[in-house]
KEMAR-205401 format. One record per atom (N, C-alpha, C): z, x, y. Coordinates in steps of 0.2 Angstrom, whole numbers, plus 5000, padded with zeros to 4 digits. Atoms other than C-alpha are relative to their C-alpha. Last residue first. Layout:
% residues N
ZXY
...
% end
This chain:
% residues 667
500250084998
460245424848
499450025006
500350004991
460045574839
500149945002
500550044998
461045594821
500049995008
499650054997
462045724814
499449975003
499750085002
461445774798
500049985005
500550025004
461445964803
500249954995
499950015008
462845984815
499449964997
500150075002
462446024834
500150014992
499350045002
463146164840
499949954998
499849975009
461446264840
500750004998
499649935001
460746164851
500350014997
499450035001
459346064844
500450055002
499349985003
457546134844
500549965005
499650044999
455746024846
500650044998
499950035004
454246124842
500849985004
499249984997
453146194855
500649954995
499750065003
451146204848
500850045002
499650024997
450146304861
500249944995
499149984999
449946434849
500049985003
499849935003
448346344840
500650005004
500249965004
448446164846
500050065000
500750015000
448546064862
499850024993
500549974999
450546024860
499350024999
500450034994
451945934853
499650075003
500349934999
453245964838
499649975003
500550044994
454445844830
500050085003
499749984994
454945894812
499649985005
500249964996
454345784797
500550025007
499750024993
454945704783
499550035006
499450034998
454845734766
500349955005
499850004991
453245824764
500549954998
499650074994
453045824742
500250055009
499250025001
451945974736
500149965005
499449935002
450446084740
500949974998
500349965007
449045944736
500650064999
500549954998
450145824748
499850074994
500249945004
451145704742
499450005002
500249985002
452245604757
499450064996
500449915003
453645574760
499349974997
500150035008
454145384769
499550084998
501050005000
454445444787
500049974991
500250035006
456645424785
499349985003
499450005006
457445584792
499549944995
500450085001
456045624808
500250004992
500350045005
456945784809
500049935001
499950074999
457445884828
499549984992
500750035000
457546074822
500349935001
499850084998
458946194823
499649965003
500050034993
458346384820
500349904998
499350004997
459146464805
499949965006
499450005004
457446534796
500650005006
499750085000
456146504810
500650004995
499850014994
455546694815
500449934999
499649954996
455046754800
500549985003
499350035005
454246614794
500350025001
499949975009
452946644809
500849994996
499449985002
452546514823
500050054994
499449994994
451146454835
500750044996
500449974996
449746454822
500250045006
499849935000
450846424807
499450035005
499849954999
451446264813
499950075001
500549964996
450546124805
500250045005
500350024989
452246064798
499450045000
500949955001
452446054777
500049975007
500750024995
454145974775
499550075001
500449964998
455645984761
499449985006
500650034998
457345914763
499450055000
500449954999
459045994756
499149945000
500950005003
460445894758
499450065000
499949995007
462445934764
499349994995
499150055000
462145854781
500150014991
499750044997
460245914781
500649944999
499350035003
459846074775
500249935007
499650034994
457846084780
500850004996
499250025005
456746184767
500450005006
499050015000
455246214778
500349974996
499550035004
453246254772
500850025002
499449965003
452146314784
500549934996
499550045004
450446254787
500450045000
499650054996
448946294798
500649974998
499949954996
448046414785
500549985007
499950054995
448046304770
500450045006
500550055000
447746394755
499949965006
500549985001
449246484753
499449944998
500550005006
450546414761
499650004998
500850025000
451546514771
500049954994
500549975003
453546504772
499450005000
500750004994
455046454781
499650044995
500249945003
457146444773
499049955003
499549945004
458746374778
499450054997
500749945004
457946284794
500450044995
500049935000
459346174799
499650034995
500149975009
459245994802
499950085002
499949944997
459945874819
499850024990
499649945000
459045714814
500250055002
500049924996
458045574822
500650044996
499549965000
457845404812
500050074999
500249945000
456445294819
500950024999
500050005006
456845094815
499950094998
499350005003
457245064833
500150024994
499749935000
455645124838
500550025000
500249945003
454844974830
500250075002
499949985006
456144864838
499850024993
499549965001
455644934853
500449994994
499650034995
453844864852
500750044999
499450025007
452444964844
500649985008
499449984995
450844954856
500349974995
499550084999
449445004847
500449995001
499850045007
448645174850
500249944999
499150005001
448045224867
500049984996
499750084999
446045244870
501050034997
500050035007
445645434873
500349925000
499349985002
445345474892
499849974994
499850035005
443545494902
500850014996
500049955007
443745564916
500349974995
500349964999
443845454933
499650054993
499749944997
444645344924
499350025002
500149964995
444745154920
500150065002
500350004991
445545104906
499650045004
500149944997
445345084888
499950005006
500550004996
445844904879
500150085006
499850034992
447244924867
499150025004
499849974995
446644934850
500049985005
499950044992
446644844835
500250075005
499349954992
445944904821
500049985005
499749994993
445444774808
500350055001
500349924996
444844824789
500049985010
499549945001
446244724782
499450045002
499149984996
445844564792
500250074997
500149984991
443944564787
500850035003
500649934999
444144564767
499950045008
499849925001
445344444769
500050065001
499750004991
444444314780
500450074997
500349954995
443244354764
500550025007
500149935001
444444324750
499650035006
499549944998
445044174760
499950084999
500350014992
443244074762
500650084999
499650024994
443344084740
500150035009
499449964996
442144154730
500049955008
500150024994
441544064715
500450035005
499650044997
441644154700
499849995007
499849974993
440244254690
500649945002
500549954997
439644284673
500150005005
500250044992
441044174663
499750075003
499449964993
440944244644
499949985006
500149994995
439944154630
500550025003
499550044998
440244174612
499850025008
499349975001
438844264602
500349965003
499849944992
437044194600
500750024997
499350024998
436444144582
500050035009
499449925002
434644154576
500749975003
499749995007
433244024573
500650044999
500150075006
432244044588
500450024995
499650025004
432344164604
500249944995
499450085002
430744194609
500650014998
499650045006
429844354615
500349954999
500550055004
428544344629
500349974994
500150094994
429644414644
499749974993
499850055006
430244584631
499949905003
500550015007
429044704640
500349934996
500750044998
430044664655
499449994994
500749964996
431744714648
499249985002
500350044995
433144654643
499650045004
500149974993
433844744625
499749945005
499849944999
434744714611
499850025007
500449975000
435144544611
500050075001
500349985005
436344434606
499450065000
500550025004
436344314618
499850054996
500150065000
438044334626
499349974997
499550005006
437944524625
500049934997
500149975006
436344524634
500350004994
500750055004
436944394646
499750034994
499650065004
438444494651
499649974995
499749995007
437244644654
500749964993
500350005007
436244564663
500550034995
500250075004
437544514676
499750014992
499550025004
438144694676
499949934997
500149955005
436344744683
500749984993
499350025002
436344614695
500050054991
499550024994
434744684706
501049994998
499849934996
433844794693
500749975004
499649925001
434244664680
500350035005
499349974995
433744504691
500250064998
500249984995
432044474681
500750045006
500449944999
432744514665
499850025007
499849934997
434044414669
499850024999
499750004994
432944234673
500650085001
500649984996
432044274657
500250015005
499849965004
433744254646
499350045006
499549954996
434144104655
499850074997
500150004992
432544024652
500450055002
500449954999
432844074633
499749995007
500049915002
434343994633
499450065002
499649974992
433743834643
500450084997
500650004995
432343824629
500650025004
500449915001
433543854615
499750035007
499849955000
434643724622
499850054999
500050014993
433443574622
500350065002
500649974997
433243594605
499750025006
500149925003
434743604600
499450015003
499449954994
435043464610
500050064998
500250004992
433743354601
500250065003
500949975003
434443424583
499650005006
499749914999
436243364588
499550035002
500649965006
435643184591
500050065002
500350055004
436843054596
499550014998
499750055005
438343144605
499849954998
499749975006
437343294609
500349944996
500049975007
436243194619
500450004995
500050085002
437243144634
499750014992
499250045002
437843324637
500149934999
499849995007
436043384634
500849984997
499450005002
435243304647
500550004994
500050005006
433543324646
500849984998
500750045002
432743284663
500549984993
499550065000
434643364670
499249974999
499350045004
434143524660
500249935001
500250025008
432243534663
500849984997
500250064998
432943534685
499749974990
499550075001
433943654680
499949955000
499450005004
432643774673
500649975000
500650045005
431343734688
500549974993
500150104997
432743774701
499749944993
499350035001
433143944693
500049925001
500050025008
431243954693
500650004997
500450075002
431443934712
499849974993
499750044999
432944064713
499549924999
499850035005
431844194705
500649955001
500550005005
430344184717
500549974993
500250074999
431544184732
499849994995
499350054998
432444334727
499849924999
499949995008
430844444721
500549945001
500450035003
430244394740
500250004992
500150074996
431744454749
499549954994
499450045004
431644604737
500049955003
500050054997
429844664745
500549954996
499450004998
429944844738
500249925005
500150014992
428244844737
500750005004
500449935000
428644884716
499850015008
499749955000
429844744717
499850065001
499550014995
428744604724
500550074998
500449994995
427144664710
500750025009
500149935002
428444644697
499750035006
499449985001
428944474702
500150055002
499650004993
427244434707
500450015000
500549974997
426644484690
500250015006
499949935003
427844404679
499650045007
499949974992
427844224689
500150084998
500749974995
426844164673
500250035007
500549945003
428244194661
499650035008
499349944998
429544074673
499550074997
500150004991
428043934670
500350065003
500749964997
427643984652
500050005008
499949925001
429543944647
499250025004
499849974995
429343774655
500150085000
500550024995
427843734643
500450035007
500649945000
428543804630
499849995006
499649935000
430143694631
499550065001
499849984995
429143544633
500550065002
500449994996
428043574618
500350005007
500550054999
429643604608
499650005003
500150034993
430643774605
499649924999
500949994995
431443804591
499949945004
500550025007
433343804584
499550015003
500650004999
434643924591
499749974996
500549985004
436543934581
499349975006
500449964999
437943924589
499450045000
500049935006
438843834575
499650055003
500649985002
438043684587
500150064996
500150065003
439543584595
499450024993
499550065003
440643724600
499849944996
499349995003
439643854602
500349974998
500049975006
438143784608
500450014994
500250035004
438843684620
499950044993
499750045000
439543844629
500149934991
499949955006
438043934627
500849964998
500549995007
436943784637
500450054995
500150055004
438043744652
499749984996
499550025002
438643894658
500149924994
499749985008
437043964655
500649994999
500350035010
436443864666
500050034995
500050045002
437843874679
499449984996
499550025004
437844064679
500149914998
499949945005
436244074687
500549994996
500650015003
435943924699
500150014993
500350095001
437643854706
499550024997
499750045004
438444034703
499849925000
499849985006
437444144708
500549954996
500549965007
436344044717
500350034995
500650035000
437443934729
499450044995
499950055004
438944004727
499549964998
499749995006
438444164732
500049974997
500649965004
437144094746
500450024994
500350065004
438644004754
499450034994
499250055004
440044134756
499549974996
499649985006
438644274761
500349954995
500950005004
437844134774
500250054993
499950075002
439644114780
499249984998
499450005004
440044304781
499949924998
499650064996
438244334791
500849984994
499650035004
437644504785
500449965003
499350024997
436244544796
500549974994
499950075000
434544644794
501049974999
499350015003
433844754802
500149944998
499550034996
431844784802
500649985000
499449954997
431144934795
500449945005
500150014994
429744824783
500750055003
500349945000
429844804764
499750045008
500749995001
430944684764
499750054998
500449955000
432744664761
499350005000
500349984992
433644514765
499550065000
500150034996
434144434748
499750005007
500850035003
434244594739
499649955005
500449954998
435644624751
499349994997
500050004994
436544484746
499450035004
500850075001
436044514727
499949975009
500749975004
436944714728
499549925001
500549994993
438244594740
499350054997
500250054993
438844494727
499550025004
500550035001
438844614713
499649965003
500749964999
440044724721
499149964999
500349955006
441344584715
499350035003
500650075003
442544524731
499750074995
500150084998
444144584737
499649954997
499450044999
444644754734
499949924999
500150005009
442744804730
500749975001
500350045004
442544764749
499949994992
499550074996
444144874753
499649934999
499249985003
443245024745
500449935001
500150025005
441445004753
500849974994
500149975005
442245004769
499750004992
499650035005
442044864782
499850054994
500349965003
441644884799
500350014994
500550015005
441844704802
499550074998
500050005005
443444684807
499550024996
500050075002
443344634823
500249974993
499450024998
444144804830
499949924999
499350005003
443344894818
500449955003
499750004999
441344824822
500950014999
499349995003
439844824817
500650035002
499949925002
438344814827
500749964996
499949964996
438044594829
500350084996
500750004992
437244464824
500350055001
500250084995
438544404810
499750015007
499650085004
438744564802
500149985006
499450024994
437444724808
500449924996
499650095001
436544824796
500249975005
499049995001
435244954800
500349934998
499550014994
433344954796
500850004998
499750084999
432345024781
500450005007
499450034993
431245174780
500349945000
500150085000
430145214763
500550005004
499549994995
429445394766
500049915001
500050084993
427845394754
500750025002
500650045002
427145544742
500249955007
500050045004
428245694747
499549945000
499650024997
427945844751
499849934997
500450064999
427345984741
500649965003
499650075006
428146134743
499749955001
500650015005
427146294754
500249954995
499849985005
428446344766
499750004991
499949924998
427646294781
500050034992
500550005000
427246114771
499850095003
500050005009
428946094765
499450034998
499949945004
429546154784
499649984994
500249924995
428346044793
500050054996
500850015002
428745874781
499750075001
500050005005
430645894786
499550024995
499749954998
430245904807
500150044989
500349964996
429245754807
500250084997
500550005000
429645644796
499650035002
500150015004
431245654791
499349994997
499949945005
431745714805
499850014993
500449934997
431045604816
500250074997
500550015002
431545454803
499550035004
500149905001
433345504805
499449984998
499649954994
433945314814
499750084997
500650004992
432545224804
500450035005
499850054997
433745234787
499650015006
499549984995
432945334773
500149965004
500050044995
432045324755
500750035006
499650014996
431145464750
500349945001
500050074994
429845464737
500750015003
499449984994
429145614727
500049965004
499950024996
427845574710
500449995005
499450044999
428045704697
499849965006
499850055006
426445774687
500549965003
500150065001
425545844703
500349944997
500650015004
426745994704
499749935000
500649964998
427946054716
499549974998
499850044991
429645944714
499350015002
500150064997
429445924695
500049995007
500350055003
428446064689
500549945002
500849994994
429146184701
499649914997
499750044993
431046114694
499150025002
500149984995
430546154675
499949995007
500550034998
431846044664
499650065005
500649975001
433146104653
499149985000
500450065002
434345984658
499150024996
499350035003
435746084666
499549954995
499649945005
434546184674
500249974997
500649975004
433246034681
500350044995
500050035004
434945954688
499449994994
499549995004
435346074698
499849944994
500249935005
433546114702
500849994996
500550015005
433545904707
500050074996
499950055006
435145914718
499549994992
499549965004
434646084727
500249974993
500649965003
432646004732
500950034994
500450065004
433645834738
499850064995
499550045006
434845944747
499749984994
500149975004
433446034757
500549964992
500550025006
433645874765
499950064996
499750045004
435445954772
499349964998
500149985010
434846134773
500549954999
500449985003
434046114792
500149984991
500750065004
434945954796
499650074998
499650055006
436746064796
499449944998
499850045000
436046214806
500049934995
500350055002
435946374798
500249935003
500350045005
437146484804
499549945002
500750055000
437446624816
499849964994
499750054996
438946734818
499749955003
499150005001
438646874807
500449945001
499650014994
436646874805
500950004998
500049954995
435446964794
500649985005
500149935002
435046804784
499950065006
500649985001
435746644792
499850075001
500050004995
437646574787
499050035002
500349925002
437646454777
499850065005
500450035002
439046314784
499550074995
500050005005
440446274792
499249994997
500650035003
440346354809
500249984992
499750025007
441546444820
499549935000
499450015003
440046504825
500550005004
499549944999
438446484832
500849984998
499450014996
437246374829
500450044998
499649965003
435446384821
500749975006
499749985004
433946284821
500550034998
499549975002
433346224835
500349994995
499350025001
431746134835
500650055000
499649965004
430146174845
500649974997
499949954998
429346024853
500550054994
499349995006
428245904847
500250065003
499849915002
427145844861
500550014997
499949954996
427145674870
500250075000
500449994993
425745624862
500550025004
500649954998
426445644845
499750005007
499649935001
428145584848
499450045001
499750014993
427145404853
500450085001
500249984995
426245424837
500150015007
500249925000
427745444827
499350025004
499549954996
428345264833
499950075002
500350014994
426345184827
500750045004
500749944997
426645304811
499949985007
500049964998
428245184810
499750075001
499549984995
427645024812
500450065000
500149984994
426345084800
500449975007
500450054997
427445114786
499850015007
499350064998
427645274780
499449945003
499349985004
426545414770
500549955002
499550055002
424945314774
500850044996
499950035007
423745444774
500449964997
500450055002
423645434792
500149984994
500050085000
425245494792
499849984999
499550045005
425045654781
500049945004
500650045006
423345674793
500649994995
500350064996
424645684810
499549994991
499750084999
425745814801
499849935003
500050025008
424345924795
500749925000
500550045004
423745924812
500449994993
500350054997
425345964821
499749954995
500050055003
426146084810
499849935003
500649965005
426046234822
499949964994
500850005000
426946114832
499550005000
500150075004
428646114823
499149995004
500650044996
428846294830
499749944998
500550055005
430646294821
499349995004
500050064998
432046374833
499350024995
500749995001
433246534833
499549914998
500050065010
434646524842
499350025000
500750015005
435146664856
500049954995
500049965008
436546614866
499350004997
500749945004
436846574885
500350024996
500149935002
438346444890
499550024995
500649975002
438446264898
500250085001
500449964996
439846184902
499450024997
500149935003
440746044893
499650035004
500850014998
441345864903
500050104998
500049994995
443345834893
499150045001
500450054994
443245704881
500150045008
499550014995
444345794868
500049965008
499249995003
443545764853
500549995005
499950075003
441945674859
500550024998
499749985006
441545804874
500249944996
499349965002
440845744888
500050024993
500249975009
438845724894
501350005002
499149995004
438745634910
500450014996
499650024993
436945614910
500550004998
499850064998
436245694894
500350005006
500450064997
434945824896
500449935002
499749984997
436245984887
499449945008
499450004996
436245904873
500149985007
499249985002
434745904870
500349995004
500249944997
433245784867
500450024998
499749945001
432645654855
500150025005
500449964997
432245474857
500450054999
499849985005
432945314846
499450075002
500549985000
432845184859
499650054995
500450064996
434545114857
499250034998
499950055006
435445244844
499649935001
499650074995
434845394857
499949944994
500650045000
434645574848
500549925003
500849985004
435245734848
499549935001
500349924997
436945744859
499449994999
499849935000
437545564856
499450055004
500549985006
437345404865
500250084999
499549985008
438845324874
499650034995
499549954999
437645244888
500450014992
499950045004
435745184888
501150054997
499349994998
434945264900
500649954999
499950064997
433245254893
500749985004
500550014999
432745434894
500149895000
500749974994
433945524898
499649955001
500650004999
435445424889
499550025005
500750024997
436845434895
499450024997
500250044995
438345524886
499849975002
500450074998
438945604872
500249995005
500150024992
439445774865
499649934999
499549964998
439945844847
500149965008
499850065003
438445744837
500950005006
500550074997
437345874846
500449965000
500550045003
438746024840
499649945002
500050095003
439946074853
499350004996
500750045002
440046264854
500149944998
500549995005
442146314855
499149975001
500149905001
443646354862
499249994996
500249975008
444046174861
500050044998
499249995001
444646174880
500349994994
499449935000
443246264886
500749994994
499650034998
441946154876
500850055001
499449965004
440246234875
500849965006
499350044999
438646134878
500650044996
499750045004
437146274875
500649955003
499450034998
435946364886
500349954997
500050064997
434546444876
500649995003
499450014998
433946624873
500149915002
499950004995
432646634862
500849985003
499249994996
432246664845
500150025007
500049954994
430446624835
500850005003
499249984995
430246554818
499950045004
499750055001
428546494812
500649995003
500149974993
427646664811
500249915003
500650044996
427146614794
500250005009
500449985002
428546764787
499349965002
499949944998
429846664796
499450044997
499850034995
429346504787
500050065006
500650005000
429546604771
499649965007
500349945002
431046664775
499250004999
499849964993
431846494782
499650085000
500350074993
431246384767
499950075006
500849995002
431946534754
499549975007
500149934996
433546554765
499249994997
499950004992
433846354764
499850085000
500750034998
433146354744
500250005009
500749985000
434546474739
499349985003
500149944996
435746424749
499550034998
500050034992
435546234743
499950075002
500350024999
435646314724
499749985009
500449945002
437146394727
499450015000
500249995007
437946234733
499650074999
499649934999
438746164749
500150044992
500449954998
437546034749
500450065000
499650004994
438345934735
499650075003
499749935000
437745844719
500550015008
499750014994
437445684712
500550045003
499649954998
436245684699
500449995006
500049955005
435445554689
500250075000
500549965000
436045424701
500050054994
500349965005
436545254697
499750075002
500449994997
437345124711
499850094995
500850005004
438045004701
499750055002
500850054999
439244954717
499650024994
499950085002
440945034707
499649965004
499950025008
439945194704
500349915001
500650005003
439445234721
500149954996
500150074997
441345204729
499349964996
499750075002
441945314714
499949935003
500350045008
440545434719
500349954998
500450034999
441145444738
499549984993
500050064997
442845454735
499449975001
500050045005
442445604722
500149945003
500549995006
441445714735
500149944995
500550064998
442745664750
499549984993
499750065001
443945774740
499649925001
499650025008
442945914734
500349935001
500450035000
442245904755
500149984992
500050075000
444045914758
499249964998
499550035004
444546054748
499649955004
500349995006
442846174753
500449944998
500850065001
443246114771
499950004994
500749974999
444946214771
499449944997
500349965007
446546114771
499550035003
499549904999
447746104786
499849984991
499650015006
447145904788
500550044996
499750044998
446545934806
500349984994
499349964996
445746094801
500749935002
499649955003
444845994787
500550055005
499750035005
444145874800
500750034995
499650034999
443646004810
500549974997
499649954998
442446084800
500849995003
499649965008
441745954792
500850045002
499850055001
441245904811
500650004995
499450004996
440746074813
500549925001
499750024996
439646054800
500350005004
499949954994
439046064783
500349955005
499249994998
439445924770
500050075004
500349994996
437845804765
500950045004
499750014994
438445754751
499850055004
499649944999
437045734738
500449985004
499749994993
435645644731
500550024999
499449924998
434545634715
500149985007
499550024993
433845484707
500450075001
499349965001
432545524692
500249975008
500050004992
431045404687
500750015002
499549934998
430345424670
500350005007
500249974996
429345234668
500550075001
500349915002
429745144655
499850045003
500749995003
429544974665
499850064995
500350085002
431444934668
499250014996
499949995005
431545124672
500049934995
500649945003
430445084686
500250014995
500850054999
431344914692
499750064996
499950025004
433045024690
499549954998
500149945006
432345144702
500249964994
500649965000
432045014716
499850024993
500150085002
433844904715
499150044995
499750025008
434645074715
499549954998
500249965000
433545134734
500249984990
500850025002
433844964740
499750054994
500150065004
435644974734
499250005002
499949995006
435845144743
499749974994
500849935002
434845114758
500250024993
500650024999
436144954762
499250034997
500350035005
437545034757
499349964997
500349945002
437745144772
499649964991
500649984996
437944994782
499750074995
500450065002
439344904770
499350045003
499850064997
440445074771
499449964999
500550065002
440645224761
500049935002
500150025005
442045364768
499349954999
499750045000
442045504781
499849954993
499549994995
441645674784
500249945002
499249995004
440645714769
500450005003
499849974997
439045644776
500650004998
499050034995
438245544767
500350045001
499549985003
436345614759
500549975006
499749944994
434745514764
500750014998
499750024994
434245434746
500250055006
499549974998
432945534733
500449935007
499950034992
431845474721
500550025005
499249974998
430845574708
500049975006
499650014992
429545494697
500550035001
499449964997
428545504682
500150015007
499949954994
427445374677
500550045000
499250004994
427445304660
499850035007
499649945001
425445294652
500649995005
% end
């Protein structure tokens, strides 16, 4: 009987784009589900962007839109990156959802009602010169406990320990890197401890690997402590029932996500939600990265368990990425966004790359660039597309494309690639893709090694009928060889199926033959990839930055040094303000219509905090004449005025005496 399944990935933060490291969990998590549906098996994918925040918050103030626009905006960058790797989900929503709120107050309410929540006063990190509560992620310094520098507020990336904030050694600010104070507010916080027991007998039951029940034992001994939950406004987020200036924090009702993604896609599908997330009939799997696996294990499991929701079946953790030995890096090039690798090379490469290093284990693993280069060539294209390149081809041209039957050497190879079904299947379902990799690259081996036995480019020209025969078998090898690969090259097989005629590739179909029938014209299934495309690939995600000095107090690094005949290219104008407006939807903006030198220029300045319309019509502005415009959701910018300052109304905008001529140029 099918199974029914629901899988979920840890959600991406809507507050920047899709890079090689986040893809890691993705593609394991894709490679997974399309092994299940491969089998018949019902097995749904939901995930979401992850877009509370003061991060969010930010960001969108720095843009002079409102958060709802940009997480809209990130939303579609982060599906269009999904979709051009393969990566399939059955939903893919957003926590900033109706749904979300509803299951984030219900959690909280019921929770609250189990004597679960309690509120006290706590001492927070707050940034004078921000105006504002730093969030965990907000502050960095010292690690407490291993002292391991640059770590955030919540948790250490080295040792992977929780505390707060307000424990780091040498804590600053990460926006503006000045050392934040400490100010009393009530939060409310999570007794995560009155979930002790039920949480230590979900481990034993094996809900994650035990290298990491033996980490969560270590949590356990030294005592789970209450969680804070709420943060105080300005806040993007829900806010929490009864209050004004008190929200939800951003991990409470970003795994609720997973519960929002699947009800929306229950409605729309006329599906019962209790019955899939609640009910015995659906099986509940997580996969997540070992950086959130105290939250995800701990803290997650609590409320579902407080709350009364069933939790999930297994917790499947993977480790981080790192290219060529080491973290990833901008200024090497090697933090590399999803977007910029589809620029260059076929998504398909690294989905089999990836494959090729994955276990089923939490340990990281490395994307070497001259181990990528080689292994491409070397399998997909040395193993896989070169035997079908050299069997549909022939065909075609010499053979009216037509398949004839097998021989006993034919059978005999086919039955060897057959009989590795089980452990193929077995390695998939364990999530031990390493091992599925290795298995179908050695019966790629088998299958070349039958072609230069048989040599069918010798043959042909002295016995068609031999070579027909020789070809069906390397046909129907190739044909076994993309069933097994589907999940992984999914585009592959779909070449292959069209090119052989078939209707479908599926595991049930290992036993069929291909005899007697036609194929269709072969297509080229992968290209060799060239050293350049990669040094490309690296070179256009380089930042280069000047080296950060020595200070007392931390300082931001300095931008790249432009020489003077880059500051010779800057063209300053005198321009007259002829006319100043809001624009609606964008609370930091004003819209100027500049007369300059007989012209009319438009620009969109971040201004309207320091300035009203009012007041600007007539003034004599400094114009940046030739910035390259441009389009902004409210209309072409043109140019820009010069303008300086910390933000809100310490912005001081740049005027021109009032004898100066609009047009005339500044040296």
């Amino acid at each position: 009987m099918p199974r029914k399944i629901v899988v979920t990935s840890a959600l991406p933060y809507a507050n920047g784009p899709i890079h090689l490291g986040h893809l890691v969990e993705y593609l394991q998590t894709d490679i997974w589900v399309r092994f299940q549906k491969m089998l018949g098996n019902e097995c749904l994918y939901f995930c979401a962007d992850d877009t509370h925040g003061t991060p969010v918050m930010l960001s969108a103030r720095a843009a002079g839109i409102n958060p709802e626009e940009l997480i809209t905006q990130i939303h579609k960058e982060h599906k269009a990156d999904f979709d051009e790797f393969g990566i399939e989900f059955d939903n893919y929503y957003s926590t900033h959802s109706p749904e979300n709120k509803y299951f984030s107050e219900l959690i909280f309410n019921r929770l609250n009602e189990a004597g679960s929540i309690v509120t006290r006063d706590v001492e927070q990190t707050y940034c004078e010169n921000c105006k504002m509560s730093l969030p965990d992620r907000f502050v960095r310094g010292t690690c407490p406990k291993c002292k391991a520098e640059d770590q955030y507020g919540d948790s250490c990336e080295v040792c992977s320990s929780t505390y707060q904030p307000a424990e780091l050694i040498n804590p600053y600010c990460s926006t503006c890197r000045t050392r934040p104070v400490l100010k009393t507010s009530e939060h409310y916080f999570f007794k995560l401890d009155d979930y002790e027991q039920q949480l230590r007998d979900l481990i034993a039951g094996g809900h994650t690997q035990k290298s990491v029940a033996n980490k969560l034992d270590e949590w356990f001994n030294a005592g789970l402590k209450d969680w804070d939950i709420s943060r105080d406004g300005p806040y993007f987020g829900f806010k929490i029932p009864g209050e004004e200036n008190k929200y939800f924090y951003v991990w409470l009702d970003a795994p609720i996500g997973y519960m929002a993604s699947a009800k929306n896609y229950c409605d729309r599908n006329n599906l019962d939600f209790d019955t899939l997330w609640n009910s015995g009939e659906y099986e509940l799997y997580h996969f997540i990265g070992k950086d959130i696996m105290y939250f995800h294990a701990l803290f997650w499991p609590a409320m579902l368990i407080g709350s009364g929701m069933k939790t999930a079946e297994r917790l499947f953790i993977h480790g981080f990425l790192t290219v060529n030995g080491e973290k990833m890096s901008k200024s090497r090039g090697t933090f590399i966004k999803a977007s910029t690798y589809a620029k260059h090379l076929n998504p398909e490469y690294l989905r089999y790359y990836y494959a090729s290093k994955l276990s089923d284990g939490i340990d990281d693993i490395d994307l070497r660039m001259d181990d990528f280069l080689n292994k491409t060539n070397s399998d997909l294209v040395g193993k896989f597309a070169n035997l079908a390149s050299r069997s549909g081809p022939m065909l075609t041209k010499k053979l009216n494309s037509e398949l004839g039957r097998l021989d006993e050497q034919g059978k005999e190879l086919l039955d060897k690639l057959i009989a590795a079904k089980d452990r193929i299947m077995e390695d998939y379902e364990s999530l031990r893709f390493s091992a599925v990799v290795r298995s179908i690259t050695a019966l790629a081996d088998e299958a070349n090694r039958y072609v230069e036995q048989n040599q069918p480019w010798t043959t042909v020209k002295t016995d068609l009928e031999k070579t027909r025969t020789t070809l069906t078998a390397v046909i129907n090898a190739v044909r076994i060889l993309a069933i097994y690969l589907k999940p992984i090259l999914p585009k592959y097989a779909e070449k292959v199926q069209r090119f052989l005629n078939v209707d479908t590739l599926c595991f049930a179909d290992l036993d069929t033959v291909l005899e007697n029938r036609k194929i269709n014209n072969f297509e080229r299934l992968f290209e060799r990839v060239k050293e350049e495309q990669v040094n490309a690939m690296v070179e256009e995600s380089k930042e280069t930055q000047a080296p950060q000095p020595a200070a007392t107090e931390p300082v931001e690094p300095f931008k790249p040094e432009c020489t003077i005949e880059d500051f010779a290219k800057i063209d300053l104008r005198i321009a007259k303000v002829l006319k100043a407006e809001s624009v609606e939807g964008a609370d930091r903006l004003l819209r100027l219509v500049l007369g300059v030198g007989g012209q009319e220029k438009t620009v969109f300045a971040a201004i309207a905090t320091a300035y009203k319309p009012e007041d600007l019509t007539g003034k004599t502005v400094v114009f940046l004449a030739n910035l390259k415009p441009r389009q902004m959701r409210f209309g072409l910018s043109e140019g820009m005025i010069l303008a300086s300052g910390t933000g809100g109304k310490d912005i001081f905008m740049l005027t021109a005496d009032t004898g100066a001529k609009p047009g005339q140029e500044i040296h």
